[in-house]
N, CA, C and O atoms as CSV, one atom per row, in Angstrom:
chain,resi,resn,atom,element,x,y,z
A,1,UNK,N,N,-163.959,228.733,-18.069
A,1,UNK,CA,C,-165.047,229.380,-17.366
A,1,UNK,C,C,-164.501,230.032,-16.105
A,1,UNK,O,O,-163.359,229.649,-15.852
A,2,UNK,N,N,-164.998,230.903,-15.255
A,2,UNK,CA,C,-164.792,231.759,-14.002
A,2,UNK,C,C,-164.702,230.842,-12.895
A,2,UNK,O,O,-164.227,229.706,-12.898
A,3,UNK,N,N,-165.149,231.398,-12.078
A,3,UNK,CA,C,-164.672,230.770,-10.769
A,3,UNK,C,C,-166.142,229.801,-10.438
A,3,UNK,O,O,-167.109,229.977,-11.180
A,4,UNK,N,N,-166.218,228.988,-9.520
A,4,UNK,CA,C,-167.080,228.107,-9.346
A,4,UNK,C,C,-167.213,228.029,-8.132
A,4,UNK,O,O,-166.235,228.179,-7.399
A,5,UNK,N,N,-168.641,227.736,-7.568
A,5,UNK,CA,C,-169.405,227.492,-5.609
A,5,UNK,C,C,-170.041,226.205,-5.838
A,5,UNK,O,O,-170.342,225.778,-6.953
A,6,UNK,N,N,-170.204,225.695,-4.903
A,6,UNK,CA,C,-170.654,224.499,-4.561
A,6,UNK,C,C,-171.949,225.295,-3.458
A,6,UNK,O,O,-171.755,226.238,-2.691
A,7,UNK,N,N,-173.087,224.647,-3.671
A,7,UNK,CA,C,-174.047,225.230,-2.965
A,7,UNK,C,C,-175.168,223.245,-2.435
A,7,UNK,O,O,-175.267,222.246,-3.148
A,8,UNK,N,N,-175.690,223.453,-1.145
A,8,UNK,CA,C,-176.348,222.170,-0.507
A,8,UNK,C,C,-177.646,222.298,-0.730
A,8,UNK,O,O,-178.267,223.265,-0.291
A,9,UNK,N,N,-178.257,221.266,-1.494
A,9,UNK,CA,C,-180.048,221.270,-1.441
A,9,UNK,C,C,-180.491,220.965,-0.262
A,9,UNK,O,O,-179.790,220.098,0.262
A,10,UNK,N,N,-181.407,221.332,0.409
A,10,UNK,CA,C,-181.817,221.325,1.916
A,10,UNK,C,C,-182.995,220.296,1.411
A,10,UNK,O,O,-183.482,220.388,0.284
A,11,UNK,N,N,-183.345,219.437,2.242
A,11,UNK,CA,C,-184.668,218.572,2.296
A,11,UNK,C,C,-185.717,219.252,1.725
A,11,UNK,O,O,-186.547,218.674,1.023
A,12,UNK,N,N,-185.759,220.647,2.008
A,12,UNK,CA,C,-187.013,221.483,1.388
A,12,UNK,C,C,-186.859,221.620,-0.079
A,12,UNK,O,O,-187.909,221.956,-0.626
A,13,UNK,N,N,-185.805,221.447,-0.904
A,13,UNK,CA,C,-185.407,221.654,-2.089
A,13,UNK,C,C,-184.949,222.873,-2.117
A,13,UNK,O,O,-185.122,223.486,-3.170
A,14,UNK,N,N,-184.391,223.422,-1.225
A,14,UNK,CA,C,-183.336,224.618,-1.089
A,14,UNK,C,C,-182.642,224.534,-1.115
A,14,UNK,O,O,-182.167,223.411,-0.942
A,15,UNK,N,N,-181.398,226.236,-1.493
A,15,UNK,CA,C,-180.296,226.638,-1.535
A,15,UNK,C,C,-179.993,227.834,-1.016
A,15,UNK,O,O,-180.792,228.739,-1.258
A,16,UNK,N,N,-178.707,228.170,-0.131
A,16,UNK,CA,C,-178.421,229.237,-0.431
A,16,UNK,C,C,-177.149,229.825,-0.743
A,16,UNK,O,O,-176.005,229.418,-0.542
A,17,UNK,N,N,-177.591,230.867,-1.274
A,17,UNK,CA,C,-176.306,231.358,-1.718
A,17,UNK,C,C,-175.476,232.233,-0.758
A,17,UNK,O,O,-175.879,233.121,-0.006
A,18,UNK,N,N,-174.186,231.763,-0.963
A,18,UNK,CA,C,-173.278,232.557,-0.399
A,18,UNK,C,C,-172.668,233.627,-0.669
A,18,UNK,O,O,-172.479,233.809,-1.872
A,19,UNK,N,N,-172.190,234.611,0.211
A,19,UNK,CA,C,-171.678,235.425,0.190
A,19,UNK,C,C,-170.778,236.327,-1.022
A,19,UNK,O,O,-170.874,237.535,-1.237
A,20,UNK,N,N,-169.993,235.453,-1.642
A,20,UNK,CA,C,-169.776,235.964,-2.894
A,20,UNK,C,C,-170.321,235.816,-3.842
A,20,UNK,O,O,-170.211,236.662,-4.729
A,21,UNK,N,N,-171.014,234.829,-3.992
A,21,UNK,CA,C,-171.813,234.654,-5.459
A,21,UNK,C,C,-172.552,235.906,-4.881
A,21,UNK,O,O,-172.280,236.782,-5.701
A,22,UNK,N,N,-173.220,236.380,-4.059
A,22,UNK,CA,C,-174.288,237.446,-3.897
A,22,UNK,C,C,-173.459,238.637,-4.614
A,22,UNK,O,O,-173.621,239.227,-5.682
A,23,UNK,N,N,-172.690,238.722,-3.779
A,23,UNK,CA,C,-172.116,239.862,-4.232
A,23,UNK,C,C,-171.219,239.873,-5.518
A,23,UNK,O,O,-170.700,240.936,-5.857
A,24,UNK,N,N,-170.939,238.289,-6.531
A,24,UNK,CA,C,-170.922,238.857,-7.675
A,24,UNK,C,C,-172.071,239.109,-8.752
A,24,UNK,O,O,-171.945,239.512,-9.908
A,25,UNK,N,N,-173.337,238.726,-7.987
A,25,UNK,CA,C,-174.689,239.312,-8.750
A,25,UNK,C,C,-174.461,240.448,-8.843
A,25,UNK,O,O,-174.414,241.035,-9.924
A,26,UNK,N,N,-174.231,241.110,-7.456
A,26,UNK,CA,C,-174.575,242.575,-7.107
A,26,UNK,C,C,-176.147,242.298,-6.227
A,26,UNK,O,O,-177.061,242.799,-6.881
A,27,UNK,N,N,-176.484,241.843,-5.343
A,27,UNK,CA,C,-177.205,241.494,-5.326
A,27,UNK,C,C,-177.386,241.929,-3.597
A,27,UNK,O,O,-176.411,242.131,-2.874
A,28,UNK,N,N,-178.641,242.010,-3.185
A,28,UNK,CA,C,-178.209,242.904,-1.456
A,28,UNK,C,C,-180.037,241.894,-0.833
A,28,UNK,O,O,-180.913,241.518,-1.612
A,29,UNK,N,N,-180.053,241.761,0.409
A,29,UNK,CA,C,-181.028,241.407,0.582
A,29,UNK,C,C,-182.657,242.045,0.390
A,29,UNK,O,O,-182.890,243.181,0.804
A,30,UNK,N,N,-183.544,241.373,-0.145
A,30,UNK,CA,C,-184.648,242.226,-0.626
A,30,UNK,C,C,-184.985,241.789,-1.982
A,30,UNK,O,O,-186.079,241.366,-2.356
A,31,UNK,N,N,-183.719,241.968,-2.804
A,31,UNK,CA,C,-183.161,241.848,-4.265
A,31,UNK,C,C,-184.156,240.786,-4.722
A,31,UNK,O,O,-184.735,240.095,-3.884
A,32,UNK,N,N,-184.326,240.667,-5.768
A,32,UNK,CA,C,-184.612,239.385,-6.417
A,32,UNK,C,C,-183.558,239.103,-7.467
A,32,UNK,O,O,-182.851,239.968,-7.984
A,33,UNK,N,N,-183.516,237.543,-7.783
A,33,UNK,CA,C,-182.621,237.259,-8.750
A,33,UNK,C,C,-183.478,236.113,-9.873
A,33,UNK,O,O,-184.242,235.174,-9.650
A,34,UNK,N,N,-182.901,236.740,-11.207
A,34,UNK,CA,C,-183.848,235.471,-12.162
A,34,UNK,C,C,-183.155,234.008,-12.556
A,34,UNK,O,O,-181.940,234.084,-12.734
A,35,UNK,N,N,-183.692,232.809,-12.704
A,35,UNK,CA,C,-183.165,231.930,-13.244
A,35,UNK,C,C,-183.564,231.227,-14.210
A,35,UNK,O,O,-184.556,230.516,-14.052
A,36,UNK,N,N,-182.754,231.269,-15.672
A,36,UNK,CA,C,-183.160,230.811,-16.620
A,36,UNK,C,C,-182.604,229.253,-17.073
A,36,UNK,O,O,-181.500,228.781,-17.346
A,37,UNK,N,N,-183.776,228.814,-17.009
A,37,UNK,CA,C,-183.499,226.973,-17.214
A,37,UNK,C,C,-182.863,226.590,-19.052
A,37,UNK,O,O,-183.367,226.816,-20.152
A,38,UNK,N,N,-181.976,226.141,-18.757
A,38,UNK,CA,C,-181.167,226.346,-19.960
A,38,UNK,C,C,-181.657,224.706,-20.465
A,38,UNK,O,O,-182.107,223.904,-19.647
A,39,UNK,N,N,-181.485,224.378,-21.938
A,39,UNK,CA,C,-182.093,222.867,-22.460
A,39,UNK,C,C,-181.067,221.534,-21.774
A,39,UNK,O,O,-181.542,220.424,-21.536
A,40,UNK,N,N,-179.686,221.874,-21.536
A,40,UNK,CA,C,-178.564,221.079,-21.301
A,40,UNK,C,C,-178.830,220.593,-19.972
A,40,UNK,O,O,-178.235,219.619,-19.510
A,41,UNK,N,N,-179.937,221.412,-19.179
A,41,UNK,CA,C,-179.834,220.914,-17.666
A,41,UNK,C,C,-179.269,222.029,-16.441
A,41,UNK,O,O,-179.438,221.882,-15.230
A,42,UNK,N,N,-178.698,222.944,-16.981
A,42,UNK,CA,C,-177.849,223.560,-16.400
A,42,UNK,C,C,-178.895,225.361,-16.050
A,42,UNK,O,O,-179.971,225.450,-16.640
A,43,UNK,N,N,-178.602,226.181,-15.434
A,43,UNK,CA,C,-179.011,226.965,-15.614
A,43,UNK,C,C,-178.357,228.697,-15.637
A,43,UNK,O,O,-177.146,228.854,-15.486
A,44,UNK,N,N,-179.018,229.567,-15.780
A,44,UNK,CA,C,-178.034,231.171,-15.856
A,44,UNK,C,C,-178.536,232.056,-14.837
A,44,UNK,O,O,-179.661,232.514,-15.038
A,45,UNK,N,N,-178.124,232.285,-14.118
A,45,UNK,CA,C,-178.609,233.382,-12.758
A,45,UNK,C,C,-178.262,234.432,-12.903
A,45,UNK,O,O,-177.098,234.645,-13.242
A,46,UNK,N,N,-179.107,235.393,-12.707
A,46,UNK,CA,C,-178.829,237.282,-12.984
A,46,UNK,C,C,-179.475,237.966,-11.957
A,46,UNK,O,O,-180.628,237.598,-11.735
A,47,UNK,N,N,-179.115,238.688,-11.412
A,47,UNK,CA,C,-179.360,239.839,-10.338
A,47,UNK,C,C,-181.092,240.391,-11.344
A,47,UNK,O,O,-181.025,240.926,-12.450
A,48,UNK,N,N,-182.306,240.125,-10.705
A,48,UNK,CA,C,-183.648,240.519,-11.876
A,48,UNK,C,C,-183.251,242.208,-11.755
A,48,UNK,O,O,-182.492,242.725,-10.936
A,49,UNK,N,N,-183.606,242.509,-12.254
A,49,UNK,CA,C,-184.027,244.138,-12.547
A,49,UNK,C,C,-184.866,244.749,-11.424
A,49,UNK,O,O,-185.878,244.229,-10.953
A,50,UNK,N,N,-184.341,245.882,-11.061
A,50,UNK,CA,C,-185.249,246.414,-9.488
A,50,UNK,C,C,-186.397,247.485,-10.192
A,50,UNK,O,O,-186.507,247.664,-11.405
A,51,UNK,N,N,-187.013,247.982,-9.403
A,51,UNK,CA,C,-187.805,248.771,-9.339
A,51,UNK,C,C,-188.378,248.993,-10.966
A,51,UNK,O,O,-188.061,248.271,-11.911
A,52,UNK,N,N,-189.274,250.147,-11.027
A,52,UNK,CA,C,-189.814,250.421,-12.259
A,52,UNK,C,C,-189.663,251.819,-12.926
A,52,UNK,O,O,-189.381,252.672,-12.085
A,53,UNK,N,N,-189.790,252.394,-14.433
A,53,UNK,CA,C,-189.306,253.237,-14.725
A,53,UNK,C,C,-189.986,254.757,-13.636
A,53,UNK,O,O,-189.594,255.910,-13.461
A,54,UNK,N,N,-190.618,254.313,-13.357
A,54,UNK,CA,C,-191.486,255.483,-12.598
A,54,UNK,C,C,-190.686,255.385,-11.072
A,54,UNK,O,O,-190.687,256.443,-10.443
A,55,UNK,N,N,-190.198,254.544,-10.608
A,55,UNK,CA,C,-189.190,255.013,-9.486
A,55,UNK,C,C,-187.658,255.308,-9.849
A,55,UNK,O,O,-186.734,255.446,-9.047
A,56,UNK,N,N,-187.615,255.361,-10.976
A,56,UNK,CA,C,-186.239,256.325,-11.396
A,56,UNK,C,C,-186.223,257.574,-11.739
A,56,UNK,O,O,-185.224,258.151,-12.167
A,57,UNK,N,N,-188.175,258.467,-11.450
A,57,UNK,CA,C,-188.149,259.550,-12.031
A,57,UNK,C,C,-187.707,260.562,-10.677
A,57,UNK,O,O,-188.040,260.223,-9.541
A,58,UNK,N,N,-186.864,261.932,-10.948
A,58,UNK,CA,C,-186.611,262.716,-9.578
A,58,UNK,C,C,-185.399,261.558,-8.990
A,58,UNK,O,O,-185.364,261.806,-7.785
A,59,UNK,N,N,-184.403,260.428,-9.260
A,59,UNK,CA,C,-183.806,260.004,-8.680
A,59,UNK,C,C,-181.925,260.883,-8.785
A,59,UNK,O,O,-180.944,260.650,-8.077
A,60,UNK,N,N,-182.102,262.037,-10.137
A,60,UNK,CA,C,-181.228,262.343,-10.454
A,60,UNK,C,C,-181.043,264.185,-9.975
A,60,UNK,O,O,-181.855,265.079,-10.214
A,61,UNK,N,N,-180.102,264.268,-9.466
A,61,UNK,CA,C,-180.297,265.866,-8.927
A,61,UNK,C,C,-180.786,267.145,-10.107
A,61,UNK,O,O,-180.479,267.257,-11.294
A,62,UNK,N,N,-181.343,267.701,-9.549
A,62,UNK,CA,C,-181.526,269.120,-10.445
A,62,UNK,C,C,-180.473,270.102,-10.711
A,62,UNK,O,O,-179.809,270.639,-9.825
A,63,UNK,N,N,-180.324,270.355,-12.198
A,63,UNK,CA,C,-179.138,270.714,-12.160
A,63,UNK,C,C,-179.518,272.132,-12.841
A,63,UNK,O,O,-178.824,272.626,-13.730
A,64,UNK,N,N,-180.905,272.845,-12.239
A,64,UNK,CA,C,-181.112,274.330,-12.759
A,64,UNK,C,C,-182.562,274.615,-13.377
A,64,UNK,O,O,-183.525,273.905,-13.086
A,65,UNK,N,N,-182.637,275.563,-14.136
A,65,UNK,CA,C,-183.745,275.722,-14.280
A,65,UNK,C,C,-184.525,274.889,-15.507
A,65,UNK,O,O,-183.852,274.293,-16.347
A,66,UNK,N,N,-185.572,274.886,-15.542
A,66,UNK,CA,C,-186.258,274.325,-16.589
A,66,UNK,C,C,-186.404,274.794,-18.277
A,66,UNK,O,O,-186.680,275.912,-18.713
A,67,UNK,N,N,-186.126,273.571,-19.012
A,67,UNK,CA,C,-185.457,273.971,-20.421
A,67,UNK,C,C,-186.519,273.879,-21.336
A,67,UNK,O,O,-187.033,272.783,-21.559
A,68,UNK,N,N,-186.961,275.044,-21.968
A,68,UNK,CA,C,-188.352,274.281,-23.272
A,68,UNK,C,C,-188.240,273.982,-24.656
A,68,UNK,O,O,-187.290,274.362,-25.340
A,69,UNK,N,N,-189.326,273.213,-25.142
A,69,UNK,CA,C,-188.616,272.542,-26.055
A,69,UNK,C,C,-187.946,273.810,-27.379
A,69,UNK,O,O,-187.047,273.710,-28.214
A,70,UNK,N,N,-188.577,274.551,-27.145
A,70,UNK,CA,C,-187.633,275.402,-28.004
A,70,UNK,C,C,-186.664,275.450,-28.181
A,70,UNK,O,O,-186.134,275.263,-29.276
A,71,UNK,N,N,-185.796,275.878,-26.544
A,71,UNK,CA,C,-184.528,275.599,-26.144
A,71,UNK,C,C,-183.824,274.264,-26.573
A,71,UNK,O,O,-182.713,274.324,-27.099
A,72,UNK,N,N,-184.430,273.091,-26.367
A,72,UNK,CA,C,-183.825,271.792,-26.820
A,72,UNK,C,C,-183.398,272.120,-28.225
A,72,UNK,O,O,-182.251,272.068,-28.669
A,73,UNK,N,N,-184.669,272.519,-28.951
A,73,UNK,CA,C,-184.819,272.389,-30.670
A,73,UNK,C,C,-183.234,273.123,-30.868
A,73,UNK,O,O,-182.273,272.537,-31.365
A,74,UNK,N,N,-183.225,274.490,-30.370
A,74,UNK,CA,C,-182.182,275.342,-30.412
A,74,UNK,C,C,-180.956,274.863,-30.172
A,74,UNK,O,O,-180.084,275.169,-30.985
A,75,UNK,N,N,-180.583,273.988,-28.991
A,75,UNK,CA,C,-179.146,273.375,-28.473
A,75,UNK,C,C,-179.216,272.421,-29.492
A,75,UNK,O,O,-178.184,272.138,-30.101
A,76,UNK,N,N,-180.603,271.714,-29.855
A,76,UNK,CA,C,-179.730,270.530,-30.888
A,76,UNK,C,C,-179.548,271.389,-32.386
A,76,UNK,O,O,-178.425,271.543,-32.866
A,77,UNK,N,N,-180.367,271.744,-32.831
A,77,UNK,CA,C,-180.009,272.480,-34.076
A,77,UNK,C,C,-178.447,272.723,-34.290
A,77,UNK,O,O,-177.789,272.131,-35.146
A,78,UNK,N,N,-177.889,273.763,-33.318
A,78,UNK,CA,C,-176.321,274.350,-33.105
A,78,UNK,C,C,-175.311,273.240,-33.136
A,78,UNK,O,O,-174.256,273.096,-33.752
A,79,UNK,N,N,-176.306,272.125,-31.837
A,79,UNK,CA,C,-175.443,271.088,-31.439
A,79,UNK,C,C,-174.782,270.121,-33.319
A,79,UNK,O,O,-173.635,269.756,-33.576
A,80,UNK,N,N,-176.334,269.978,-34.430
A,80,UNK,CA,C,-175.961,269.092,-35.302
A,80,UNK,C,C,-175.393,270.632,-36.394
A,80,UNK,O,O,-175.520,270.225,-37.549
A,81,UNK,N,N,-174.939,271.899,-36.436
A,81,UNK,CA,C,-174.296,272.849,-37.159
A,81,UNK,C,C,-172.990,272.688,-36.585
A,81,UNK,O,O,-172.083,273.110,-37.302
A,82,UNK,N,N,-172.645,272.185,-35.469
A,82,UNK,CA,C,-170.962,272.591,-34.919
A,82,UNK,C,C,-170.889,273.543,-33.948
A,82,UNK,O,O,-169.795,273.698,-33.404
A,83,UNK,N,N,-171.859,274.248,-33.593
A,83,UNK,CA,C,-171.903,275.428,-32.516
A,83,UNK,C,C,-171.886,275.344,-31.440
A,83,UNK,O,O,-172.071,276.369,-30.785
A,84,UNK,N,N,-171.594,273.734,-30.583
A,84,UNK,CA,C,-171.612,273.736,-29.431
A,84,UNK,C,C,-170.513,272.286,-29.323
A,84,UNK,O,O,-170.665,271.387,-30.150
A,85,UNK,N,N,-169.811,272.214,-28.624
A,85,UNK,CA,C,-168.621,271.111,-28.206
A,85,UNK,C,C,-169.105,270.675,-27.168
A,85,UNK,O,O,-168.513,269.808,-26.526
């Protein structure tokens, strides 16, 4: 297995995590992280998933003018004949 942390339960039934485990989530403050209770006792921690598909829309630059579906139909058509690399 990888590398291993030792982490302290606080009287409150807390933990926290340190510095590298954060950052081998990927994980930044704000973040949420999920934990899945495994049957053995043990459990699996993952950086949860941020935001929603609707704040990824406009997150990617514009790269020109607007294409219709014609145009698509057309680039893929060529694209599945060989006419475009």
């Amino acid at each position: 297995m990888g590398r291993q942390a030792t982490l302290k339960v606080t009287a409150k039934g807390q933990i926290t995590l340190k510095r590298d485990v954060l950052a081998h989530l990927g994980v930044h403050p704000g973040d949420k992280i999920t934990v899945d209770l495994c049957s053995q006792g043990g459990v699996v921690m993952k950086a949860a998933p941020s935001g929603t598909i609707e704040s990824f829309f406009g997150s990617l630059p514009d790269k020109g003018r607007p294409v219709s579906i014609e145009d698509m139909s057309k680039a893929i058509a060529d694209g599945w004949a060989g006419k475009i690399r």
